[in-house]
C-alpha positions as CSV (number, residue, x, y, z in Angstrom):
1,X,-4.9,1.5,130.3
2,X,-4.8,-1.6,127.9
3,X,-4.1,-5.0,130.1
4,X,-3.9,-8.4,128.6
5,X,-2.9,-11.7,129.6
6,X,-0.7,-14.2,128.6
7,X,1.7,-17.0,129.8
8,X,4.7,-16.2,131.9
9,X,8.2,-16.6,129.8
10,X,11.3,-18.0,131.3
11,X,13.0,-14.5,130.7
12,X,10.0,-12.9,133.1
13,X,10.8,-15.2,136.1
14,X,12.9,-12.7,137.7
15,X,10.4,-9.9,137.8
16,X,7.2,-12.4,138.6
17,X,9.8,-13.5,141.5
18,X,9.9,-9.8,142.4
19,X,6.2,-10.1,142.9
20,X,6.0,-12.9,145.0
21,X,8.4,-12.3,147.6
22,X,6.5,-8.9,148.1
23,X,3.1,-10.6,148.3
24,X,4.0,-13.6,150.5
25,X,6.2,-13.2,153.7
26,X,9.5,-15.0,153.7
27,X,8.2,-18.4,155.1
28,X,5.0,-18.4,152.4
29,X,7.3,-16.9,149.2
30,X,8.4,-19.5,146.7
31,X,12.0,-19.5,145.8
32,X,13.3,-18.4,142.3
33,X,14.1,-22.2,141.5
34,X,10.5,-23.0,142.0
35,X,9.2,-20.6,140.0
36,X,11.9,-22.1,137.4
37,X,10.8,-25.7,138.2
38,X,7.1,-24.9,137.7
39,X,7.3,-22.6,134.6
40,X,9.5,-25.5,133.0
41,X,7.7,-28.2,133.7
42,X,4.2,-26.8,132.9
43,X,4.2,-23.5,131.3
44,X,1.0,-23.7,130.0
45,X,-0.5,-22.8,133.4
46,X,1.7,-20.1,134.3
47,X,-0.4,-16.9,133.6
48,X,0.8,-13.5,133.9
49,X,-1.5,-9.9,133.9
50,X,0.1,-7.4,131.4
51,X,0.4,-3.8,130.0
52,X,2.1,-3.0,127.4
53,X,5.5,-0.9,127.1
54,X,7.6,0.4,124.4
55,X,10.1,-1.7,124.7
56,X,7.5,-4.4,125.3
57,X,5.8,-5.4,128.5
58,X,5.4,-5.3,132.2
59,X,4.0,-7.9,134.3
60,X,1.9,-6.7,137.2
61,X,0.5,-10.3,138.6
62,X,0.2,-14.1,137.9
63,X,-1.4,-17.2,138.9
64,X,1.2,-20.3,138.6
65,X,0.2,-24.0,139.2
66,X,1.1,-27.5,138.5
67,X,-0.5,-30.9,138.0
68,X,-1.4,-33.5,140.2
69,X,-3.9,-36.8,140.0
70,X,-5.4,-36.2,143.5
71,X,-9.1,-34.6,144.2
72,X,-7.7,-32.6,147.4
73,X,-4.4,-31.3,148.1
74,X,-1.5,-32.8,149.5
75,X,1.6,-32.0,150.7
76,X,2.9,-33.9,147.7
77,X,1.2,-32.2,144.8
78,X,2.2,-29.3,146.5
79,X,5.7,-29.4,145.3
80,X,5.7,-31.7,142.7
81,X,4.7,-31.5,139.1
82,X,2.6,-35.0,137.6
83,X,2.3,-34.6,134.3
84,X,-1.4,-36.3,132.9
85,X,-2.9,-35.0,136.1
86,X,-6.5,-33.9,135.8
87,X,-6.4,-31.3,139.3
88,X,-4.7,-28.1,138.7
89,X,-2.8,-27.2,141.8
90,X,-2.6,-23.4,142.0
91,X,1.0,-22.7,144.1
92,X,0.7,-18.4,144.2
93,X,-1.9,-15.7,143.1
94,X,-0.1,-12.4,143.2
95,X,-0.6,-8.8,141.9
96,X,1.7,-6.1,142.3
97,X,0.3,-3.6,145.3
98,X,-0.3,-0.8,143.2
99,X,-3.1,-3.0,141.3
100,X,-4.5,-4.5,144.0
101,X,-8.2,-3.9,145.3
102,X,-9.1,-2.7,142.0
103,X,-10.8,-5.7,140.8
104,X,-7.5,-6.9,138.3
105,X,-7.1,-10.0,140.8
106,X,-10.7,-11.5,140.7
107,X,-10.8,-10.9,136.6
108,X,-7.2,-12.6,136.6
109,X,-8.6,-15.9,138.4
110,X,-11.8,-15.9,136.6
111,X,-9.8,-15.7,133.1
112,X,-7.2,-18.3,134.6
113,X,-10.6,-20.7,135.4
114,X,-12.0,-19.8,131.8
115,X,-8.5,-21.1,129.9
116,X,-8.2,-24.1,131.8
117,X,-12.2,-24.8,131.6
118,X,-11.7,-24.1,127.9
119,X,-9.2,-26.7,127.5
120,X,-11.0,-29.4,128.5
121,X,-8.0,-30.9,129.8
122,X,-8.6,-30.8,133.8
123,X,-11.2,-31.3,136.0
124,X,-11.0,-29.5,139.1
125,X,-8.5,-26.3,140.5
126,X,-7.5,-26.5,144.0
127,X,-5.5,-23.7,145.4
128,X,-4.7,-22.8,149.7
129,X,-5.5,-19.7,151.0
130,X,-5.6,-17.8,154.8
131,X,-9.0,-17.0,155.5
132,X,-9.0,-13.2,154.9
133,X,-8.8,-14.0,151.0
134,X,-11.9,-16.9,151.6
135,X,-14.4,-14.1,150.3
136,X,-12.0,-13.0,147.6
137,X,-12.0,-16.7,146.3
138,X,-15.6,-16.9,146.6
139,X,-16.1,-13.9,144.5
140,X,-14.3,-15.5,141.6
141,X,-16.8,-18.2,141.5
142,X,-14.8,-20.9,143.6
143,X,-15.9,-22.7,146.7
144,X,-14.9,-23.1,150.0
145,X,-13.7,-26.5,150.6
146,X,-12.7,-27.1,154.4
147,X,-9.3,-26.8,156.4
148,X,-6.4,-28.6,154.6
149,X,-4.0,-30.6,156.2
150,X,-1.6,-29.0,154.1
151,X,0.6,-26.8,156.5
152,X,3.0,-24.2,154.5
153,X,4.2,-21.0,156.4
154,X,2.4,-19.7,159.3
155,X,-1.3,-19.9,160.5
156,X,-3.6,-22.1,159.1
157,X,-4.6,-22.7,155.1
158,X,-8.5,-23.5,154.0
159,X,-8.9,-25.5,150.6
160,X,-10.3,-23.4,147.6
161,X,-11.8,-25.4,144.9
162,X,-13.7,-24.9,141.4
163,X,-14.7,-28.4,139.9
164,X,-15.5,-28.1,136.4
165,X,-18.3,-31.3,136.2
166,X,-20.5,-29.4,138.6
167,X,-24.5,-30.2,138.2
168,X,-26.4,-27.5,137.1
169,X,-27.0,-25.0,140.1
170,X,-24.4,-24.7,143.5
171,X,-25.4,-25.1,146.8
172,X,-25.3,-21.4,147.3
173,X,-28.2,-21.2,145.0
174,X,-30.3,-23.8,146.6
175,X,-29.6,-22.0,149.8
176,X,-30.9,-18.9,148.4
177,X,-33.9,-20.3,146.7
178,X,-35.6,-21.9,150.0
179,X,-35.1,-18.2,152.0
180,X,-37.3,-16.7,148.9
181,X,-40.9,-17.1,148.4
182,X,-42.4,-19.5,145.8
183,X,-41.8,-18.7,142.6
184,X,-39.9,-15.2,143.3
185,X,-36.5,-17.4,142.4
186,X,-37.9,-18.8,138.8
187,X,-39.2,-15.1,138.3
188,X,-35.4,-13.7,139.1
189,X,-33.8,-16.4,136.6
190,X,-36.4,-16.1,133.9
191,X,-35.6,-11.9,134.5
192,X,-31.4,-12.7,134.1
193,X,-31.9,-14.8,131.1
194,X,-33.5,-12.0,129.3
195,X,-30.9,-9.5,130.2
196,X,-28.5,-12.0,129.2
197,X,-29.0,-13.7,125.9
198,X,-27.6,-16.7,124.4
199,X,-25.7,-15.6,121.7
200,X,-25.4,-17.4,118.4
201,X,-21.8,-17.7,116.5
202,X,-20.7,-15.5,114.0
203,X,-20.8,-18.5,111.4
204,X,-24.8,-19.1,112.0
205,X,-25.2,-15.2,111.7
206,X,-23.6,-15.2,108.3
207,X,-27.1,-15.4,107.0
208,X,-27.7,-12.7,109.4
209,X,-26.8,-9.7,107.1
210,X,-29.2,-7.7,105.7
211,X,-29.4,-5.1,102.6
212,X,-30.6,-2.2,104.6
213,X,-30.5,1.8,103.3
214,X,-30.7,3.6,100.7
215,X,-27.1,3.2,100.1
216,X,-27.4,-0.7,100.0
217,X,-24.6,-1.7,101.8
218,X,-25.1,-4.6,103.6
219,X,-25.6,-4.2,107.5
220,X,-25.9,-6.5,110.8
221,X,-29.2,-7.6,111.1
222,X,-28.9,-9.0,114.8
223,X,-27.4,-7.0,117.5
224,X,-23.3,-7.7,118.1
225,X,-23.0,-9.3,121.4
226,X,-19.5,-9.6,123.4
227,X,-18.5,-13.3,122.6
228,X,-17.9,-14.6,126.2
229,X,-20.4,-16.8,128.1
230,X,-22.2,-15.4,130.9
231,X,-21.3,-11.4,129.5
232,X,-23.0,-11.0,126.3
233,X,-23.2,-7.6,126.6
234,X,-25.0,-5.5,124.0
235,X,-21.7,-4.3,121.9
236,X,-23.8,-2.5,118.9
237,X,-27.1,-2.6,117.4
238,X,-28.3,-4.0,114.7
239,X,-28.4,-1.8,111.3
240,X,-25.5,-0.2,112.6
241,X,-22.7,-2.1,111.3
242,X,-21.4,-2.2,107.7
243,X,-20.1,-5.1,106.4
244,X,-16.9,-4.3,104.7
245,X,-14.4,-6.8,103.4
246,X,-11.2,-5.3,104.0
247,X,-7.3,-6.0,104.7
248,X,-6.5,-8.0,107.9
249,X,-4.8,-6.3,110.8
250,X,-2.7,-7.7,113.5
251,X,-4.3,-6.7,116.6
252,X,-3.4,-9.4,119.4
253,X,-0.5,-9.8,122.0
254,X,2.9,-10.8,119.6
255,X,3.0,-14.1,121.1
256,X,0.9,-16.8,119.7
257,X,-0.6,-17.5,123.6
258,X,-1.6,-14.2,123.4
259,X,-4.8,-14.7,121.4
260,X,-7.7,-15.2,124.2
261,X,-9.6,-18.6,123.7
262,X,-12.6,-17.7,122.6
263,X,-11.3,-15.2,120.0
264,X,-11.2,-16.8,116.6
265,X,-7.2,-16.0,114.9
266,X,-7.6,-13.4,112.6
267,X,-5.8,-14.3,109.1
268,X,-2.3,-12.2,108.5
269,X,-2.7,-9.1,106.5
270,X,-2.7,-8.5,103.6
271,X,-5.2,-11.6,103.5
272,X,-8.5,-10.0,103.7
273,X,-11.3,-11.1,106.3
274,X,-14.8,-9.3,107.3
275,X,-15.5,-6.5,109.5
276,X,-18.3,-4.4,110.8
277,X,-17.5,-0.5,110.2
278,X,-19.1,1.7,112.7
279,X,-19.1,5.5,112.1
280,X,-18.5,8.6,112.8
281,X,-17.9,8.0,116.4
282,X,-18.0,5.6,119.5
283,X,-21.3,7.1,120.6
284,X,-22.7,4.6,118.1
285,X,-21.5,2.2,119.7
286,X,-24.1,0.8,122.8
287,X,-21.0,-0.7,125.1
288,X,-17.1,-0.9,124.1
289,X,-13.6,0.4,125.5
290,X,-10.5,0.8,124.2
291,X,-7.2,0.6,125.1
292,X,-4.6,3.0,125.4
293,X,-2.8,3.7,121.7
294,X,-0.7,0.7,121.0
295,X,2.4,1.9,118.2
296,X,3.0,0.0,115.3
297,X,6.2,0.8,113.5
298,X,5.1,2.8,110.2
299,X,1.5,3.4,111.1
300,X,-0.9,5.5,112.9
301,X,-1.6,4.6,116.4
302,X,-4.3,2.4,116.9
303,X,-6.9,2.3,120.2
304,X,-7.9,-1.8,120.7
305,X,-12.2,-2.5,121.2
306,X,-12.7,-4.6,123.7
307,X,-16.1,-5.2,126.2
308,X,-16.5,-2.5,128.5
309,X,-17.9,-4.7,130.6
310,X,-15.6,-8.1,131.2
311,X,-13.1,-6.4,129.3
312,X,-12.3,-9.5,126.8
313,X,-10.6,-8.3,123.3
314,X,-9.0,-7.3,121.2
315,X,-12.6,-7.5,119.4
316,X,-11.3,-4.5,117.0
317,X,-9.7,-1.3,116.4
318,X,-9.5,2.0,115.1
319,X,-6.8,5.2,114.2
320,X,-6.2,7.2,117.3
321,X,-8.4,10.0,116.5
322,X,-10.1,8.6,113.3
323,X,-13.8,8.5,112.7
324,X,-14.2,4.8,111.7
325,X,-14.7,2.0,113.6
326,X,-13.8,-1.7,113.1
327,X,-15.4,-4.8,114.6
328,X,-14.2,-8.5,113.6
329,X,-17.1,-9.6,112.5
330,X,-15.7,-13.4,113.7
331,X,-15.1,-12.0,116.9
332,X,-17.8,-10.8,118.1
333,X,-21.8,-13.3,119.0
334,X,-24.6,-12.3,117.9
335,X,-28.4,-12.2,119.6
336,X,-30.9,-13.9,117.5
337,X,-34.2,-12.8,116.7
């Protein structure tokens, strides 16, 4: 199943709504109006999960929040929107049950952490939760930040935090590296750096192709990493990639929001724009997935390539059942020799 993310419209509000009051009990569930209040006074950190339909889409979970100029939470920011503020107050995280404990809610909170990191604009999110969910926080990278004064509901709410001007290293890991024996922590971080290259950008790897074959076409020279920071997983080999300058095709989410961050906009066809072909089958390929066929009126079906492994994307595409393969080649990092 293909999933994407994008931000919440005002015409969704009623079916996110649907989602909250089956996630939250009565006292803890939002009303409709502030769910209307939030998405129209900052709809830029409304976030809803996705899959696609025919007739369009279906929302399965979001992560809504407003703004605030305080470094903890307040009663205040709570329920008011302050538009400038640098603290991203995060109101409700909610799946629908069918998709929870399945992983979609910690890869929904770490891509709502990468967008607003990415924009530069904020400098901490704060969000409440019950304790049971402490370790579900945790594991999508944010900390634990005490009991809040905030009270909301029944039982009693702990601070969750992720600061975005944190020093290099956490607490955590300086916990860690006392308990191991000298050096055995350098050795482990030396080991993870290896696995996990710094990619370069597609522009500094333009110089990367190479003639190679005796067909001469021109192929990758480095190996095509995933794009996002901290994945970089091993997408295809180098030498296995044709360049081939070819027609644009319009692969991402109709909305304009729908285009992850850190996925450059591909031009509209029939402009042309560059792309690795891979052939005659995915097992080329050393790590990719692909969505479910996505229908374009007048064309074959196409299958999305994303990372099978942090599932970012669309990085390309190919025919439902077709042979040939196509990487963006301005999508995708590459790892430098």
């Amino acid at each position: 199943m293909s999933y994407f993310y994008d931000l919440v419209q005002a015409d969704e509000l009623r079916e996110a709504h649907e989602l909250e009051t089956q996630g939250f009990t009565p006292d803890e569930a939002a009303s409709l109006e502030q769910f209307q209040y939030r998405q129209s006074q900052a709809p830029g950190l409304f976030l809803g999960l996705y899959e696609p339909k025919d007739s369009g889409r279906r929302i399965l979970g979001y992560v809504c929040a407003t703004l605030s100029p305080s470094e903890t939470l307040e009663h205040h920011s709570m329920s008011h929107h302050l538009p400038g503020g640098r603290t991203v107050c995060v109101h409700s995280v909610c799946l629908h049950p069918t998709y929870k404990r399945k992983g979609h809610g910690t890869r929904l909170v770490k891509e709502y952490i990468q967008r607003a990191s990415s924009s530069g604009q904020y400098d901490r999110i704060l969000l409440l939760a019950h304790d049971e969910l402490r370790r579900f926080y945790e594991g999508a990278g944010m900390t634990y930040g005490g009991p809040s004064d905030v009270q909301h509901g029944a039982g009693t709410w702990l601070e969750m935090r992720y600061d975005f001007k944190q020093s290099v290293g956490t607490l955590e890991d300086a916990s860690r590296q006392s308990e191991m024996p000298a050096g055995l922590w350098q050795a482990l971080q030396a080991s993870s750096a290896k696995e996990r290259p710094t990619p370069i950008s597609s522009h500094q790897a333009q110089e990367g192709v190479s003639v190679a074959g005796k067909d001469g076409s021109i192929r990758n020279r480095y190996d095509v990493l995933c794009p996002r920071p901290g994945c970089s997983s091993l997408i295809l080999k180098k030498g296995v990639g044709k360049l081939v300058e070819r027609a644009s095709v319009e692969i991402d989410p109709p909305t304009s929001q729908g285009r992850h961050p850190l996925l450059a906009a591909l031009p509209p066809s029939p402009e042309t724009t560059a792309w690795w072909l891979v052939t005659p089958s995915p097992m080329e390929f050393e790590n990719v997935g692909f969505s479910q066929p996505v229908s374009q009126l007048g064309t074959p079906a196409l299958k999305l390539l994303i990372c099978a492994e942090c599932d970012l994307g669309p990085l390309g595409w190919c025919e439902q059942g077709g042979k040939e393969f196509w990487l963006a080649c301005q999508r995708v990092s590459y790892r430098q020799e």
